[in-house]
C-alpha positions as CSV (number, residue, x, y, z in Angstrom):
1,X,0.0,0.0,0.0
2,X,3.0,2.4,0.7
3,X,4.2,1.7,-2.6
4,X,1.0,3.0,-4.4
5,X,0.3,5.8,-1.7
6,X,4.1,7.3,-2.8
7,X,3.3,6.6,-6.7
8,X,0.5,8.2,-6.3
9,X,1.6,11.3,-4.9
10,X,4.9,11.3,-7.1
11,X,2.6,11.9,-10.4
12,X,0.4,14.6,-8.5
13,X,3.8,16.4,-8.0
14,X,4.6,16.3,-11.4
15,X,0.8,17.3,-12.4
16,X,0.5,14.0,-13.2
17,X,-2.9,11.8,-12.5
18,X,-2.4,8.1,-11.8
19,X,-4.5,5.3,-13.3
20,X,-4.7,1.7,-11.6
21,X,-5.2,-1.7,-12.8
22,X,-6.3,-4.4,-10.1
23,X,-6.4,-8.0,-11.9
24,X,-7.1,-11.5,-9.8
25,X,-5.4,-14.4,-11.0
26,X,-8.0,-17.3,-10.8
27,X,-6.7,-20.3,-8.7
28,X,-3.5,-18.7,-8.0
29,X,-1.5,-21.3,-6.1
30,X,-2.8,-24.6,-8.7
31,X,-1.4,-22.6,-11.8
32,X,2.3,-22.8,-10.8
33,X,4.4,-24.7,-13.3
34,X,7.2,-26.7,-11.3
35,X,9.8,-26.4,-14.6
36,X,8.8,-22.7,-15.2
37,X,9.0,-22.2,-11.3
38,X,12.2,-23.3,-10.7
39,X,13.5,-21.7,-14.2
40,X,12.4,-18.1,-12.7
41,X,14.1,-19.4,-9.1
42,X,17.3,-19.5,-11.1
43,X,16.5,-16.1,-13.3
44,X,16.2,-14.4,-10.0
45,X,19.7,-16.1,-9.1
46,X,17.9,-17.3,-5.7
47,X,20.5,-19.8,-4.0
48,X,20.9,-23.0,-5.6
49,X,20.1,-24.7,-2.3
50,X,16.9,-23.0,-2.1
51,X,15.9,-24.2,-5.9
52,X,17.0,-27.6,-4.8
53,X,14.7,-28.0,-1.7
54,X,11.7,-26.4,-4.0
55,X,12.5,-29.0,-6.7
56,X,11.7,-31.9,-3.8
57,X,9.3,-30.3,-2.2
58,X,7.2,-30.2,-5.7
59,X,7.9,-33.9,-6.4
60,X,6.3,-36.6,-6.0
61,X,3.0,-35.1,-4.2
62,X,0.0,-37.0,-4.5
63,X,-4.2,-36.4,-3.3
64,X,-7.1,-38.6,-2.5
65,X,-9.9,-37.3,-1.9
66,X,-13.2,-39.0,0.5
67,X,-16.6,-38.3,-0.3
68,X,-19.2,-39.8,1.8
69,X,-16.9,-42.5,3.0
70,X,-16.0,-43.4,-0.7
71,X,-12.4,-43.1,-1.0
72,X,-11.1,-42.2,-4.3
73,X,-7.5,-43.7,-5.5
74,X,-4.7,-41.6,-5.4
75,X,-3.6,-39.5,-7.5
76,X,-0.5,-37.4,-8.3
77,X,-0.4,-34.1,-8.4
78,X,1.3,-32.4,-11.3
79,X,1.3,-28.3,-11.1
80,X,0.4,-26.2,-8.2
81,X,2.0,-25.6,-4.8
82,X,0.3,-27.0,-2.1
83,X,-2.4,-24.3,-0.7
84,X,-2.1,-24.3,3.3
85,X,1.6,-24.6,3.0
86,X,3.5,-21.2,4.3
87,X,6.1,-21.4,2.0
88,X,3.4,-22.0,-1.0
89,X,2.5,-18.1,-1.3
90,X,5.8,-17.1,-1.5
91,X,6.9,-19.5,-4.3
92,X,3.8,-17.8,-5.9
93,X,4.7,-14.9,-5.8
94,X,8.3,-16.1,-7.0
95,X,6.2,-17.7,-10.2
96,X,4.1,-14.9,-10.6
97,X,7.6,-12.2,-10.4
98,X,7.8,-12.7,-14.1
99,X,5.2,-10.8,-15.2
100,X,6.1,-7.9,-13.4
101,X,9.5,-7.9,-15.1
102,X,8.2,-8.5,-18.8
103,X,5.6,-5.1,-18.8
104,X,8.5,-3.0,-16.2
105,X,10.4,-3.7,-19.5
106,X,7.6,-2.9,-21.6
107,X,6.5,0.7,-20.5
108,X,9.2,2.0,-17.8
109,X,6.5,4.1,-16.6
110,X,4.4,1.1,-15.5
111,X,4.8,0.2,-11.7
112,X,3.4,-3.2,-10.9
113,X,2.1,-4.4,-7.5
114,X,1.4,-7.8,-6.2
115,X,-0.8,-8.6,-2.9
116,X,-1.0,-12.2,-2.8
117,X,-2.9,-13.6,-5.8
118,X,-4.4,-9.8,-6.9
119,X,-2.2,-7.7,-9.4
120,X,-1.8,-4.1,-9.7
121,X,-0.4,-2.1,-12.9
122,X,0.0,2.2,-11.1
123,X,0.9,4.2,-14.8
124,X,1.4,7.6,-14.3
125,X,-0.5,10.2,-16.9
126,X,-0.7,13.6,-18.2
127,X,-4.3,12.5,-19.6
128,X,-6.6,10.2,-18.5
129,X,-6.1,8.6,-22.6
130,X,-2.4,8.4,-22.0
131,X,-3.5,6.1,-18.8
132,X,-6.0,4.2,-20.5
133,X,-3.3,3.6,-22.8
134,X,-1.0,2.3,-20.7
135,X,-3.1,0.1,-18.6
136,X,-4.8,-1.6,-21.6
137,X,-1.1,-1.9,-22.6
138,X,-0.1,-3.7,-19.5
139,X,-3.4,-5.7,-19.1
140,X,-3.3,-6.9,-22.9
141,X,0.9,-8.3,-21.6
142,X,-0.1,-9.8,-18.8
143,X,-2.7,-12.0,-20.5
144,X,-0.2,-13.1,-22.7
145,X,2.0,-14.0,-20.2
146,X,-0.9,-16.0,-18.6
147,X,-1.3,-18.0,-21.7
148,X,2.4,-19.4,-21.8
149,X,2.5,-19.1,-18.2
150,X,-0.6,-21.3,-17.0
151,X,-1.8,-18.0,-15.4
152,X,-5.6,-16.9,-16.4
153,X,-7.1,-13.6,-14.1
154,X,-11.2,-13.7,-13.5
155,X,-12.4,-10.6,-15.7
156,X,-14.9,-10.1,-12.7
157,X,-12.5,-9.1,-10.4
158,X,-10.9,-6.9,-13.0
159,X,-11.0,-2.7,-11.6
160,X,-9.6,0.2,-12.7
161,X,-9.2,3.5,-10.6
162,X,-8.4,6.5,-11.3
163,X,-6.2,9.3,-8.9
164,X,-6.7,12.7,-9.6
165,X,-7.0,15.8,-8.0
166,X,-9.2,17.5,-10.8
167,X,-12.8,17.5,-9.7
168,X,-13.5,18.5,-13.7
169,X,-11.8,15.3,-14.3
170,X,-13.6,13.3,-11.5
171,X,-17.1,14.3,-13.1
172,X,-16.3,13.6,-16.8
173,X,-14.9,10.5,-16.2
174,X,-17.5,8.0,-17.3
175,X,-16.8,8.4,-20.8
176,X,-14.0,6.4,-21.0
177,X,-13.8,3.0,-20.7
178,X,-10.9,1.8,-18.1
């Protein structure tokens, strides 16, 4: 929240507004890749011990499931880091990381937030077109990073906000479409 709070009142110092992007990733922890986990683990240069233990922790997990007293066979369990787990949100957000690097790279101006399994693209704006812009920009990449990712977002739980100080602005602004 600190980080948005400060962008935010960075572009009102430069006369700027600032446009927001909050996007859910649908079943956040079963859409981790092990492979494209541990790939990023190594990007990031995180300690070769650390990818190691991930590796074993992600192998050779397996579910059954009981319903009504009729248990079901086991089965193994191929993607996903195990929900309940305290080290599973932060290999998340390890997974998820990548995104935030390939739209950064993208539009400079772009800040990108995480908070668990929700998203945020901040993009900074002289006009409230330059920041529908942007954000459509940044929305459209992270989809496609979803696709080769595993990663989908629930277009329900897709918001955009807009920071302004300009009441003009504040009353006009149902014409566009964020």
């Amino acid at each position: 929240m600190a980080k948005l709070i400060l962008t935010t009142e960075n572009a009102w110092n430069n006369k700027q507004q600032l446009g927001a992007l909050f996007m859910d990733v649908k079943g956040a922890f079963d859409c981790v890749i092990k492979k494209q986990l541990l790939q990023r683990m190594i990007e990031l240069k995180i300690p070769t011990f650390l990818t190691k233990w991930t590796d074993s922790f992600l192998t050779n997990r397996q579910a059954q499931l009981v319903i009504d007293g009729f248990t079901c066979k086991l089965q193994d369990i191929c993607a996903g880091v195990p929900q309940g787990s305290p080290v599973s949100p932060i290999l998340f957000n390890i997974y998820l990381s990548g995104i935030f690097d390939k739209i950064e790279q993208e539009n400079p101006d772009i800040t990108a937030l995480s908070f668990a399994d929700d998203i945020a693209f901040l993009a900074p704006g002289k006009t409230v077109k330059d920041i529908q812009d942007a954000l459509t920009n940044a929305g459209e990449l992270a989809v496609k990073w979803g696709l080769i990712n595993n990663v989908t977002f629930d277009i329900n739980k897709t918001e955009a906000i807009l920071f302004t100080k300009k009441s003009k602005i504040r009353r006009n602004i149902e014409q566009y479409n964020i």
